[in-house]
Z-matrix of the N, CA and C atoms (Angstrom, degrees):
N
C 1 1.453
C 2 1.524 1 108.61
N 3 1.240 2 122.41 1 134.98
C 4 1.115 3 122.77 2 179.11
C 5 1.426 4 136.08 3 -68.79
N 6 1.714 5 123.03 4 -23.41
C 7 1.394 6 164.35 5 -160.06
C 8 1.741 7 94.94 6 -120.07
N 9 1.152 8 93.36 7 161.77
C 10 1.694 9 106.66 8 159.50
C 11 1.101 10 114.25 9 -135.33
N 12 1.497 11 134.65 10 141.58
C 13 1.790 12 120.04 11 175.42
C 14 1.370 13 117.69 12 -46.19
N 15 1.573 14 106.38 13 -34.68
C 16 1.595 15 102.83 14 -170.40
C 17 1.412 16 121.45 15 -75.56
N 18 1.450 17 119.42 16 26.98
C 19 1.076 18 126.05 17 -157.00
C 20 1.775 19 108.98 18 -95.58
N 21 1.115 20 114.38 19 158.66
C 22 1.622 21 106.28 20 -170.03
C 23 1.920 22 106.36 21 -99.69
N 24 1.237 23 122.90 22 162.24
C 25 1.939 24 118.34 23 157.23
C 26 1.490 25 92.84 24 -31.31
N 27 1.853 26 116.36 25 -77.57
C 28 1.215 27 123.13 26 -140.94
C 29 1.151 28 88.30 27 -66.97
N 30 1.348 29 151.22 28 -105.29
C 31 1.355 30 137.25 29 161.92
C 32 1.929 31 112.78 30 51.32
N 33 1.142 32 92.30 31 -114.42
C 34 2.031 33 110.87 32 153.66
C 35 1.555 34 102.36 33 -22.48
N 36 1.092 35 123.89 34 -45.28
C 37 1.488 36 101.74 35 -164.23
C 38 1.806 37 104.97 36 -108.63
N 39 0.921 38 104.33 37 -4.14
C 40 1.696 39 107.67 38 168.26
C 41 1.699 40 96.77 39 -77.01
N 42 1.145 41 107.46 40 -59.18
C 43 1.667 42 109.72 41 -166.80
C 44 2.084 43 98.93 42 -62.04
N 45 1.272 44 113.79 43 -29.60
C 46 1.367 45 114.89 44 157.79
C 47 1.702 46 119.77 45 -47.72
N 48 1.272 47 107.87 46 -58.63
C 49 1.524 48 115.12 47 -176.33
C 50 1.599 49 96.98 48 -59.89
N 51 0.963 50 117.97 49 -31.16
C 52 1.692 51 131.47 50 -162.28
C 53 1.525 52 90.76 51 -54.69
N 54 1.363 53 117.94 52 -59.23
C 55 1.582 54 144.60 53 -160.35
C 56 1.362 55 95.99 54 -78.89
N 57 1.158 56 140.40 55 -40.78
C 58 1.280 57 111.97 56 172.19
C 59 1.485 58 122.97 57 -110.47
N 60 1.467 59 113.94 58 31.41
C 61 1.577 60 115.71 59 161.73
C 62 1.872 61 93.66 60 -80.67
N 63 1.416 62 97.92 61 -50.81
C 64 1.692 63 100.74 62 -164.87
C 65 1.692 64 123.06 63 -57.20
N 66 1.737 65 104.50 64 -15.64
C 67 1.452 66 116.79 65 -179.65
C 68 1.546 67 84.10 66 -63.34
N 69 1.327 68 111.07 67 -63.36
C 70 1.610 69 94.86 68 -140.02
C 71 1.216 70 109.79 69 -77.76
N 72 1.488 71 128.84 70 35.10
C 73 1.405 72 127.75 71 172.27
C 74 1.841 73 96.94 72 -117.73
N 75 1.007 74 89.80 73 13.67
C 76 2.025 75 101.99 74 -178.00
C 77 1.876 76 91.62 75 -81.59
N 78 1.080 77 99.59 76 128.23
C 79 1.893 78 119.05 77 179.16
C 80 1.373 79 101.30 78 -90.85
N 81 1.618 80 115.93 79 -175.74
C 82 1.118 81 106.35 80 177.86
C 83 1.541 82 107.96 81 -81.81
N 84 1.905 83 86.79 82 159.46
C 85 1.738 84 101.29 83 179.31
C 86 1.196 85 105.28 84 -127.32
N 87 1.710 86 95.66 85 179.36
C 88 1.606 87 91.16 86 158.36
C 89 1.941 88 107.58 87 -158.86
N 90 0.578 89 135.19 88 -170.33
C 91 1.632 90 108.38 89 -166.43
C 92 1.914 91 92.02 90 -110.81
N 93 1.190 92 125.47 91 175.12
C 94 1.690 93 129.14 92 140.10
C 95 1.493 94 92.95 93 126.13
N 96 1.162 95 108.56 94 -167.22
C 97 1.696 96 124.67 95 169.91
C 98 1.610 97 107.07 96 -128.20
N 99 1.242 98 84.79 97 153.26
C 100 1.390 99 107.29 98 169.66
C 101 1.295 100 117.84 99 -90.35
N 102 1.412 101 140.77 100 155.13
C 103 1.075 102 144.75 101 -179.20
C 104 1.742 103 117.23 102 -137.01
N 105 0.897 104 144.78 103 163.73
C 106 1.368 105 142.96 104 137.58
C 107 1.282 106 127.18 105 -124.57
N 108 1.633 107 111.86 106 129.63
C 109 1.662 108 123.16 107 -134.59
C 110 1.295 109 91.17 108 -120.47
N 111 1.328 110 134.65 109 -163.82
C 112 1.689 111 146.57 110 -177.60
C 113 1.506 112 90.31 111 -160.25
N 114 1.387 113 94.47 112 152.02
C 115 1.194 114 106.43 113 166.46
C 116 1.658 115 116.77 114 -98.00
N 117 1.571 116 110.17 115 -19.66
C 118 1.331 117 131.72 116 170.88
C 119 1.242 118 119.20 117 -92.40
N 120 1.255 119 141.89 118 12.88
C 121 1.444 120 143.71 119 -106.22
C 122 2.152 121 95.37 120 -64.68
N 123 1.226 122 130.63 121 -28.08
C 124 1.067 123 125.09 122 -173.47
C 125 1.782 124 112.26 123 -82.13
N 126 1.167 125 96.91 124 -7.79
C 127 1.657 126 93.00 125 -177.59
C 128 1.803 127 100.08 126 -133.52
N 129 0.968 128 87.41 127 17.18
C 130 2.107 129 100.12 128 -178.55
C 131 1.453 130 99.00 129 47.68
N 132 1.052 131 139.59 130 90.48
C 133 1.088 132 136.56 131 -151.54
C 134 1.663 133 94.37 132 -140.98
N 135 1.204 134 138.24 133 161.28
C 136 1.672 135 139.09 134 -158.80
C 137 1.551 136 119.12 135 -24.82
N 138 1.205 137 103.78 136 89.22
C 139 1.372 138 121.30 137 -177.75
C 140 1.742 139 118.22 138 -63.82
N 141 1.246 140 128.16 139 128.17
C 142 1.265 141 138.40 140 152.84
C 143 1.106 142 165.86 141 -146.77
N 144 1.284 143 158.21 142 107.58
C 145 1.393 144 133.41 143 -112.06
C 146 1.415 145 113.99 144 -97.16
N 147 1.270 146 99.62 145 164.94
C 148 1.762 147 96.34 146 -173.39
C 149 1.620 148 100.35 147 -147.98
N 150 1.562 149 100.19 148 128.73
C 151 1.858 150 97.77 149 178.36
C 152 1.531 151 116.98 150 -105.27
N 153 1.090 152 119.26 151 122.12
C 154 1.824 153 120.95 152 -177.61
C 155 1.687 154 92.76 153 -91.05
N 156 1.481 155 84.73 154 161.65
C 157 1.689 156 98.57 155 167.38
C 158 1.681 157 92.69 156 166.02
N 159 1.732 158 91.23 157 164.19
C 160 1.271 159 98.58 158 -164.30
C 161 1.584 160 98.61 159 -123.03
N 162 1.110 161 135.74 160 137.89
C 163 1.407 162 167.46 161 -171.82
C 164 1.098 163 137.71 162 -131.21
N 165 1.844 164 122.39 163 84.10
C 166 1.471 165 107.38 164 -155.22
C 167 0.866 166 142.66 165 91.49
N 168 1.671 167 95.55 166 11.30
C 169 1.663 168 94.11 167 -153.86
C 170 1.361 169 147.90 168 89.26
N 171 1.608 170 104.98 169 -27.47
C 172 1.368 171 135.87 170 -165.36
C 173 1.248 172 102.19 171 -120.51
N 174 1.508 173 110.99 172 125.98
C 175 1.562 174 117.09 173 -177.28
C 176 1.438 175 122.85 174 -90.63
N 177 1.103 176 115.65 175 142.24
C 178 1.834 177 119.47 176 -173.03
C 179 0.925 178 117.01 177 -113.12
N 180 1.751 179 127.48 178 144.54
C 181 1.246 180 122.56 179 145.84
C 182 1.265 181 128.31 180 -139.01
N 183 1.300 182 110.72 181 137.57
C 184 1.528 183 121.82 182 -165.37
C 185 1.642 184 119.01 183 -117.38
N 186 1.348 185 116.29 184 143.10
C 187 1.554 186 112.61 185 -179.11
C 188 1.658 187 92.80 186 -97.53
N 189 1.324 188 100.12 187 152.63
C 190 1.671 189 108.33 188 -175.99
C 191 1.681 190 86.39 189 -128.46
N 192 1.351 191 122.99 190 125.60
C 193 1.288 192 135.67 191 119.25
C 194 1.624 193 139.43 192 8.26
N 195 1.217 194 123.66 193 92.98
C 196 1.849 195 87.71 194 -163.86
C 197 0.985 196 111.98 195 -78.77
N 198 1.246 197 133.49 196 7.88
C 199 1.608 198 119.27 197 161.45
C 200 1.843 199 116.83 198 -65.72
N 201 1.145 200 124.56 199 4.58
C 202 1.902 201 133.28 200 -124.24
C 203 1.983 202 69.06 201 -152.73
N 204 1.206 203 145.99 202 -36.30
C 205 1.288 204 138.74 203 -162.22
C 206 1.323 205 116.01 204 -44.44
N 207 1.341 206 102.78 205 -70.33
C 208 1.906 207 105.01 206 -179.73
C 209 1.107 208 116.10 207 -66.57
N 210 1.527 209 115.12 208 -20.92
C 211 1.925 210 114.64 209 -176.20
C 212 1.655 211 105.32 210 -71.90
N 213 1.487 212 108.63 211 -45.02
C 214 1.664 213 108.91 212 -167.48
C 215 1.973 214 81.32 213 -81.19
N 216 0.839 215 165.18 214 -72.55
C 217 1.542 216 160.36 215 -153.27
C 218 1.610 217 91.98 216 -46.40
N 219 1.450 218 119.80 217 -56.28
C 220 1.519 219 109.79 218 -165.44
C 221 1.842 220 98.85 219 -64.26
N 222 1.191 221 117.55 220 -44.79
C 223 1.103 222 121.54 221 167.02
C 224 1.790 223 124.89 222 -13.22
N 225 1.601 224 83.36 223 -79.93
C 226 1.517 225 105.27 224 163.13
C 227 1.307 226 113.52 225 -48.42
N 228 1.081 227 138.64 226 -28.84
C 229 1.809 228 128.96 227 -173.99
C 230 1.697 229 102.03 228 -77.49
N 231 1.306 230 94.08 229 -47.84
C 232 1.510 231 101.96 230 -165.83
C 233 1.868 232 105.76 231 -80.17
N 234 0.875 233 125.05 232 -4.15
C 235 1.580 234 137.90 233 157.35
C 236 2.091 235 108.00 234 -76.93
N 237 1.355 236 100.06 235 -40.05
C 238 1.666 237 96.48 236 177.77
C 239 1.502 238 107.24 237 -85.23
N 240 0.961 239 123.57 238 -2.50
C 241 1.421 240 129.25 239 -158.26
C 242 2.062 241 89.94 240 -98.98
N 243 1.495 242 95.02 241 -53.58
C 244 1.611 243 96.90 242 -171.49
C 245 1.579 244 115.68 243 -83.53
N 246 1.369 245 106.80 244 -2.42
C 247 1.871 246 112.57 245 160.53
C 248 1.382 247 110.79 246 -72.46
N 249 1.926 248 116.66 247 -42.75
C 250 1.180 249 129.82 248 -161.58
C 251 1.698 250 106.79 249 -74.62
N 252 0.780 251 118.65 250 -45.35
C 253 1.898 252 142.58 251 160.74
C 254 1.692 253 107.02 252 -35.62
N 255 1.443 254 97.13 253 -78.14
C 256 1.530 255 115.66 254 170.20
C 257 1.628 256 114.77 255 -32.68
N 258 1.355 257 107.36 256 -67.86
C 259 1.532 258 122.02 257 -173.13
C 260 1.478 259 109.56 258 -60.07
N 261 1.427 260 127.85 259 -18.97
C 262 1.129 261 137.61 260 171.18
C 263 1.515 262 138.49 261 -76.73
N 264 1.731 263 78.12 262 -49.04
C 265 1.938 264 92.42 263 150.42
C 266 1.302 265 121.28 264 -56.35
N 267 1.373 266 119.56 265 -66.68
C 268 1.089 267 129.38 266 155.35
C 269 1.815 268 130.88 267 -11.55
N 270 1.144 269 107.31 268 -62.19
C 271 1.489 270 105.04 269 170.71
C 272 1.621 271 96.56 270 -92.10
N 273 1.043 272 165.24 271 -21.23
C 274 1.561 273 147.66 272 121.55
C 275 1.618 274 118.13 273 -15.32
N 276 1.032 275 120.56 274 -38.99
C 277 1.300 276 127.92 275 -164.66
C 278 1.482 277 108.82 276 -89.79
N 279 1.644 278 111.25 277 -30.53
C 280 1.440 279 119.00 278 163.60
C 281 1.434 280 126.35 279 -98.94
N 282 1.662 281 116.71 280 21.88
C 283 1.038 282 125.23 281 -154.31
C 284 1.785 283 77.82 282 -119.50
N 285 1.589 284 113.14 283 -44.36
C 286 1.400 285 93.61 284 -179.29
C 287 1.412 286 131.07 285 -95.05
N 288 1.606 287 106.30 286 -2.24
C 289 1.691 288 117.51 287 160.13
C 290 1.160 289 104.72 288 -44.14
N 291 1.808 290 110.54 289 -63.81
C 292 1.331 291 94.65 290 -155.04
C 293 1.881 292 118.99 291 -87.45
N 294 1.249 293 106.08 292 -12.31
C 295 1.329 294 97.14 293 145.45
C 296 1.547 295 126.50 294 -77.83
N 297 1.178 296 149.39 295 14.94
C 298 1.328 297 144.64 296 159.14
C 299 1.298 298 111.34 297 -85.52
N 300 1.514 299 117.98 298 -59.28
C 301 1.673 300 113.83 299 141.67
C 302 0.926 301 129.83 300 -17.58
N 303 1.369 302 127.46 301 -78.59
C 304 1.339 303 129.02 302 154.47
C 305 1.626 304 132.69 303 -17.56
N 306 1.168 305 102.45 304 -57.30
C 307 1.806 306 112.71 305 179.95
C 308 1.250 307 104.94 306 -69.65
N 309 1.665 308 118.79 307 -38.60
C 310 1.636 309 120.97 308 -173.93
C 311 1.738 310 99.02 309 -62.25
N 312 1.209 311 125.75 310 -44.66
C 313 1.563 312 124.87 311 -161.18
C 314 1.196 313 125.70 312 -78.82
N 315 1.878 314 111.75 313 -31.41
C 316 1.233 315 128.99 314 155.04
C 317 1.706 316 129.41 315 -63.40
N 318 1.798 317 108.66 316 118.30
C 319 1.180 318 105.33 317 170.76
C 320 1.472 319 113.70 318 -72.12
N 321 1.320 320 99.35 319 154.39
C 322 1.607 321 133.70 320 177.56
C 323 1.216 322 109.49 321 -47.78
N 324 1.682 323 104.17 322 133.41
C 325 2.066 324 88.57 323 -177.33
C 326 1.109 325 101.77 324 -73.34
N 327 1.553 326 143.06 325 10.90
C 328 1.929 327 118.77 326 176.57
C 329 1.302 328 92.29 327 -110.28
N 330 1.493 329 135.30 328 23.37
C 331 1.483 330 99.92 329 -177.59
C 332 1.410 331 100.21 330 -113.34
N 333 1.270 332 115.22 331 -17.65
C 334 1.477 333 105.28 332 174.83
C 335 1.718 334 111.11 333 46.95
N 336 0.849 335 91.32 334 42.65
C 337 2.094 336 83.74 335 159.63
C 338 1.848 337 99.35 336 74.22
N 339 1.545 338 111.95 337 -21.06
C 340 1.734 339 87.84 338 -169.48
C 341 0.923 340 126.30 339 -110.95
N 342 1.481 341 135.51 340 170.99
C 343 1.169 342 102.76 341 -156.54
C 344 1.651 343 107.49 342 -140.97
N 345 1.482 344 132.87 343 121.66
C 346 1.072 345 145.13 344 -89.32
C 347 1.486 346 83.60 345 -131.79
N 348 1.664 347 104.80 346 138.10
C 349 1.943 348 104.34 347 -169.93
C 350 1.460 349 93.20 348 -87.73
């Protein structure tokens, strides 16, 4: 589990700030994989790469250049890097709803039910 129950708001939301110092050191991306294809594929015969990815819903495919190889690949790292970030906030972000909920609904350990003139 990523969280612990015993964890505090401030807690959750420090490890929040945490998550978005590290976004903004995220470079450019771009989402999909890379591949490298043949045009011969049984005799490896003129090789070239091709990147899929989906956008919208709508799936893509693109030929990359091999001069363009390591730039769109670094691309790709730094695109998994800012899902992995994201998805983290994300369950952080619902980790302290439902403890804020939580703290709001729960009485106070001194009040014990009474109620004080």
């Amino acid at each position: 589990m990523i969280y612990m129950k015993s964890q505090t708001i401030a807690a959750l939301d420090q490890q929040i700030e945490q998550i978005k110092l590290e976004l903004q050191k995220v470079g450019p991306m771009r989402p999909g994989s890379l591949s490298k294809q043949y045009r011969l594929p049984q005799q490896q015969v003129g090789p070239f790469y091709q990147l899929s990815y989906t956008h919208q819903m709508k799936g893509h495919t693109r030929y990359v250049r091999p001069q363009f190889v390591s730039e769109v690949r670094q691309q790709i790292e730094e695109y998994k890097k800012f899902k992995k970030l994201t998805s983290r906030w994300v369950t952080l972000a619902i980790a302290r709803s439902q403890l804020a909920m939580k703290l709001a609904v729960e009485p106070s350990p001194n009040s014990k039910g009474l109620l004080t003139p």
